[in-house]
Residue, then its C-alpha position, 0 to 999 in steps of 0.5 A: x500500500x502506498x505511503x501517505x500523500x502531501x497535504x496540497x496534493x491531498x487537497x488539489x485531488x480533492x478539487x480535481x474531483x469537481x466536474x464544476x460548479x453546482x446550479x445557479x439560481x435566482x434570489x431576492x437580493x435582500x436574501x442574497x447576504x452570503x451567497x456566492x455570485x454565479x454571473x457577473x454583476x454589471x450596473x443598470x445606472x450611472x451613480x451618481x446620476x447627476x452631477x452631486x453637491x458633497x456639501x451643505x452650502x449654495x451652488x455657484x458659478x464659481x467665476x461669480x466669486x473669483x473676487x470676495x466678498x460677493x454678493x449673488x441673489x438666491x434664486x432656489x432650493x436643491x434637495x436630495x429628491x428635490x432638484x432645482x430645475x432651472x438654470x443658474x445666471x451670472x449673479x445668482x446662487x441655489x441653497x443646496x445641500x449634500x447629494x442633491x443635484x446641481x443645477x445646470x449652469x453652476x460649477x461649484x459650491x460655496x460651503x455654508x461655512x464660508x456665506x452668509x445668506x440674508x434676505x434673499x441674497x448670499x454673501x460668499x466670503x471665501x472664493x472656490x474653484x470651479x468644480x470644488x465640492x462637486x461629485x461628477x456624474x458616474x463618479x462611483x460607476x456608469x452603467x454597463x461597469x462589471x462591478x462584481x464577478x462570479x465566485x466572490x461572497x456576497x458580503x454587506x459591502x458587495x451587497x450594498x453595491x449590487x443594490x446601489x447599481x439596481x439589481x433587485x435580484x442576483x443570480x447565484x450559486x445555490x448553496x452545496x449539501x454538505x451531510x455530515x456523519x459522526x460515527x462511534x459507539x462512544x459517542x452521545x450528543x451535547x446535553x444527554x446523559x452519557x456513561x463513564x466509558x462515552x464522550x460528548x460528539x462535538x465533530x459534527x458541530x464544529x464541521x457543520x459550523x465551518x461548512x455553513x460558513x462557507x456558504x453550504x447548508x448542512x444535513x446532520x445524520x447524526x451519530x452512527x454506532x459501530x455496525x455496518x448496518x447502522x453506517x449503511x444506513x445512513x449512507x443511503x440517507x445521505x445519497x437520498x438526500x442527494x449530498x454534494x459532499x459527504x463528510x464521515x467523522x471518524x472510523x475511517x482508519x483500518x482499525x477494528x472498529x473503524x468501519x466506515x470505509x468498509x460500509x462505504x466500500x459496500x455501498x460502491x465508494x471508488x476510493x481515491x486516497x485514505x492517508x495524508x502526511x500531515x499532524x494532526x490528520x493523517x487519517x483522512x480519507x477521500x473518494x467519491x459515492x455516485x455523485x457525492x464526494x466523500x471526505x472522510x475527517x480523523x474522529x480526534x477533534x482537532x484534527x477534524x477541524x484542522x482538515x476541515x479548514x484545509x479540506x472541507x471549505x476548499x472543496x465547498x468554495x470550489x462547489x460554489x465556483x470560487x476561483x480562489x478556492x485552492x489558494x494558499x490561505x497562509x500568511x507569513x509571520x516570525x517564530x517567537x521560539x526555537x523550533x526543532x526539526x520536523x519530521x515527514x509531515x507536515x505540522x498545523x501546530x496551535x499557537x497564540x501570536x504577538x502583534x504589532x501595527x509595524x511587524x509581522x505577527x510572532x508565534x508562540x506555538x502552544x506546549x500541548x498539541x495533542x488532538x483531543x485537547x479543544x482547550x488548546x485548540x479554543x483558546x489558538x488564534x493561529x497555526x503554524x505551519x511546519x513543512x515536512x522535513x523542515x530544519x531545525x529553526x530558531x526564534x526570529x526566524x521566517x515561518x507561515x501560519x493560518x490565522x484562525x480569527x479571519x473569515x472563510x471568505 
């Protein structure tokens, strides 16, 4: 048997599996927060759409005032939704205020801060060039500019701006199913009664709650004990349910009791991989049942969540057709400790970092890295990343981590 595989070749055959992007549809935009765009976003409208007042004050021909004090003869009011229609004249001003269009024949504004207006008139005390405090008509966009493109999330900003262009609805990927198996017979579910010899299933949260993030909706198939019946079953739910992505908590080892490769097997799974050189998370498994994509995650609670990070939201970004799904996500920091040479895997050590407006994070990586401890795990802001076989290192020097207070996307 072959020996365990890279983690980015791990990852690149976990995309390649991919025959594209899931569905697109159509939403309301006011639905629309956190979804991922299937087509471009192009504007309908020129924003502004007429020359715009960024001030409070009076529109002016700005050669009326060349010379102060001036004194013009207030002819209107432009508001916001209430523009002055008619045409400015040598001599004359328009009470404007901030967004409200300026009226033809005026080229600037005189700032209320620097006029004094009284009985019809204004008296500028300050003289402003053409074209101050002016927004000029598609200042922000004109119509017919891509503003937004396929694969990127809708987030409040990007929102705002399909809104702001007169799109009421947007076309986008629907959100990928994401079935999620907790299996062992020593599991129980948070707030039920569990014996001396059963441990609280906290996997299937923490996957859920990365996938959900990522865009995906997630189908809870609960805890499975340890029978091929029992695993068959549920397998069968998930394929019903017609799953893009299948992920498996444990028992995918070649243990006694590790059975779920053994039910996935029966069911007609077409194996792609079963072990990655990575700490935590060697046992990961990876193949595809029908149309659905199998990710089979370590039943250690660190590394579920590890290689749920650096498979399981990759895999579903790329499902929603983010071109930037396979990227390195690592930035780099400065180690704030000697490091010892590593071994053939490649480590995702937890850590706390030290930051500083004007340097690069520094990295203390945590004394107990055991992947049963969510504790550590909890309270880590980073990982660091370790390549395999990498030298020895001592502190001050280069390194790369994954921040994990930063969002998916």
């Amino acid at each position: 048997m072959s020996g365990p595989i890279p983690v980015a070749e791990a990852l690149a055959r976990i995309l390649a599996g991919f025959p594209g992007p899931v569905a697109p549809e159509t939403v309301a935009i006011a639905e629309a927060a956190g979804r991922t765009l299937a087509e471009a976003v192009r504007a309908t409208r020129t924003q502004p759409p007429f020359p715009a007042s960024a001030m409070d004050g009076y529109a002016v021909r700005a050669a009326d005032i060349a010379t102060c004090p001036a004194t013009l003869r207030i002819v209107g009011t432009s508001a916001a939704g209430h523009g002055f229609t008619g045409r400015l004249e040598a001599g004359e001003a328009v009470r404007i205020f901030t967004g409200a269009p300026v009226p033809d024949g005026s080229d600037a504004i005189l700032i209320q801060e620097n006029a004094e207006a009284e009985d019809g008139r204004v008296v500028a005390r300050e003289s402003v060039a053409a074209g101050r405090f002016v927004r000029p008509s598609g200042l922000d966009f004109r119509a017919g500019d891509t503003l937004l493109h396929p694969g990127e999330t809708l987030d409040a900003r990007r929102t705002a701006l399909a809104a702001a262009a007169g799109h009421a609805r947007l076309t986008v990927r629907r959100r990928p199913r994401v079935a999620i198996l907790a299996t062992g017979d020593e599991l129980v579910a948070p707030g039920e009664p569990a014996r001396w010899d059963q441990i609280v299933a906290s996997n299937a949260l923490a996957v859920a709650a990365l996938a959900r993030e990522a865009g995906a909706e997630t189908l809870d198939l609960g805890i499975v004990g340890d029978t091929l019946e029992a695993l068959e079953e549920a397998l069968t739910r998930a394929v019903a349910a017609r799953a893009d992505i299948l992920v498996t908590l444990g028992g995918a080892s070649v243990g006694d009791h590790d059975l779920v490769q053994s039910a996935l097997t029966r069911q007609g799974l077409e194996l792609g991989f079963w072990r990655v050189a990575l700490r935590p998370g060697k046992p990961l498994m990876h193949g595809r049942l029908g149309a659905t994509t199998v990710i089979g995650l370590p039943g250690n609670p660190v590394s579920s969540i590890v290689c749920g990070l650096l498979f399981v939201v990759p895999a579903i970004r790329a499902l929603l057709g983010d071109p930037r799904a396979g990227e390195d996500r690592s930035e780099p920091a400065t180690l704030g400790q000697d490091m010892p040479a590593n071994d053939g895997r490649q480590d995702y050590l937890r850590a706390r970092l030290d930051t500083a407006p004007d340097r690069l994070p520094i990295v203390h990586p945590e004394n107990r890295q055991d992947s049963s401890m969510l504790s550590v795990l909890g309270q880590a802001e980073a990982l660091l990343i370790r390549a395999p076989h990498a030298p020895a290192a001592a502190a001050g020097a280069p390194c790369r981590i994954l921040r994990l207070d930063r969002r998916i996307v």
